[in-house]
N, C-alpha and C positions, 0 to 999 in steps of 0.2 A: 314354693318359691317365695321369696322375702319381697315384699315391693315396697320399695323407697323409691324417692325424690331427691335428688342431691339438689343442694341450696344453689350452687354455682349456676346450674341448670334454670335455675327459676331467673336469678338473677340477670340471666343474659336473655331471657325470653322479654322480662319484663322490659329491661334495657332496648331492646330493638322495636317493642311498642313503644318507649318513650322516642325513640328517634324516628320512627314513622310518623306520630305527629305531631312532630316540633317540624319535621319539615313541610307536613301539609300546611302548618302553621306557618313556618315562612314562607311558604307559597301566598299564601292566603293577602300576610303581610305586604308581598312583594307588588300582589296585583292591588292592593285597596293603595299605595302610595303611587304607582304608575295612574289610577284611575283621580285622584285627588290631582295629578300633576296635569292631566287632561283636562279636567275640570275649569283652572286657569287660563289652558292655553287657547286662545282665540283661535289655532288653525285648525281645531278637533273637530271635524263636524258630529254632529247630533247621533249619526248611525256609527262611530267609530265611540261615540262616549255609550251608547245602550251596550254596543258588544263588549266595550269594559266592564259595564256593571253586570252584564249578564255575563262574563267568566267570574268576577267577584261573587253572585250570586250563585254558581255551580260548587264554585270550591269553598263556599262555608257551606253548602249543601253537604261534597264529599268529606268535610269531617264531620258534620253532624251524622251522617250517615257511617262512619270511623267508630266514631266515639259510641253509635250504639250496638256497636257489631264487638269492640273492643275493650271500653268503657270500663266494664266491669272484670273483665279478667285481668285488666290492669290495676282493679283497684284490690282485687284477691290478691293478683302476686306483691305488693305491695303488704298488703296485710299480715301476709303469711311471710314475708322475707321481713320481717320488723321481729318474728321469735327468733330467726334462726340468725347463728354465724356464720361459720364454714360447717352446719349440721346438715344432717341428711334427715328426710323423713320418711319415718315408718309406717307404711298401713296400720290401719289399727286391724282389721281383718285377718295380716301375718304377725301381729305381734307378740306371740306365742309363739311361733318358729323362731322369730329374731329374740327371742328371752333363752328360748333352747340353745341356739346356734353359740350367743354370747358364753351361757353357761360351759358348755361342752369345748371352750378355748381353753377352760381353766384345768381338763382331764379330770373329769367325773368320775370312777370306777363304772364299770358298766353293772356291776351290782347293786349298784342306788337306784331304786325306782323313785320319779320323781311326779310330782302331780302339775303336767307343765300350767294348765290352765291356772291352778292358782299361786303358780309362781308369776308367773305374767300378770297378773292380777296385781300381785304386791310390789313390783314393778315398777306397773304401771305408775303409780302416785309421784315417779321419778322423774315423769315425763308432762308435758304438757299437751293436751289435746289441738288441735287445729283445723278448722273446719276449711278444706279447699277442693273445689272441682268437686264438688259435691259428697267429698268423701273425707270421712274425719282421718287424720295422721296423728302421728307419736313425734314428740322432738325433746330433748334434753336440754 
């Protein structure tokens, strides 16, 4: 079986990490202005300004705690969605079957023996390599 990555897939993966924390971001935002506003106001007592800095202090805690849990898979799919268009990506593992599969669209005679490995091989130089989720892929 062929294992690819459709681009679109990535793209909305990556998209829903970008929108997870832009909003702990504006969270973030929302308490450090609320706590600046306390700061001013004479009627805040002392234990009402600590509980603000200490939710401020919790939630740049929760994205630094985000950002190392996420950080880097956001900057993979990022990386990896800067080769592609609307491309899908190939194992490089199955990319031998996907060089057979393409070829045998075009109605091969079944009397061609064919040497797939180094058709794949020559191929390959058509595609670009991509190193993601720890496993190299094929993209055009």
């Amino acid at each position: 079986m062929i294992r690819t990555i459709n681009s679109i897939d990535l793209a909305e993966e990556r998209q829903q990490l970008e929108d997870d924390l832009e909003v702990l971001n504006e969270e973030l935002n929302d308490l450090t202005d609320e706590l600046a506003e306390m700061e001013v106001d004479e009627d805040v007592t002392v234990e009402e300004l600590r509980d603000m800095e200490a939710q401020v202090e919790k939630k740049a805690k929760e994205i630094e705690e985000w950002q190392d849990k996420n950080q880097e898979r956001l900057d993979d799919l990022t990386q990896c969605l800067a080769y592609l268009n609307d491309d899908t990506l190939i194992s490089e593992d199955s990319f031998t079957e996907y060089v057979q599969e393409l070829a045998e669209d075009v109605d091969i005679p079944s009397w061609i023996v064919i040497d797939w490995e180094a058709t794949a091989s020559d191929v390959m130089s058509d595609y670009t390599a991509v190193d993601f989720d720890g496993e190299t892929w094929l993209v055009r």
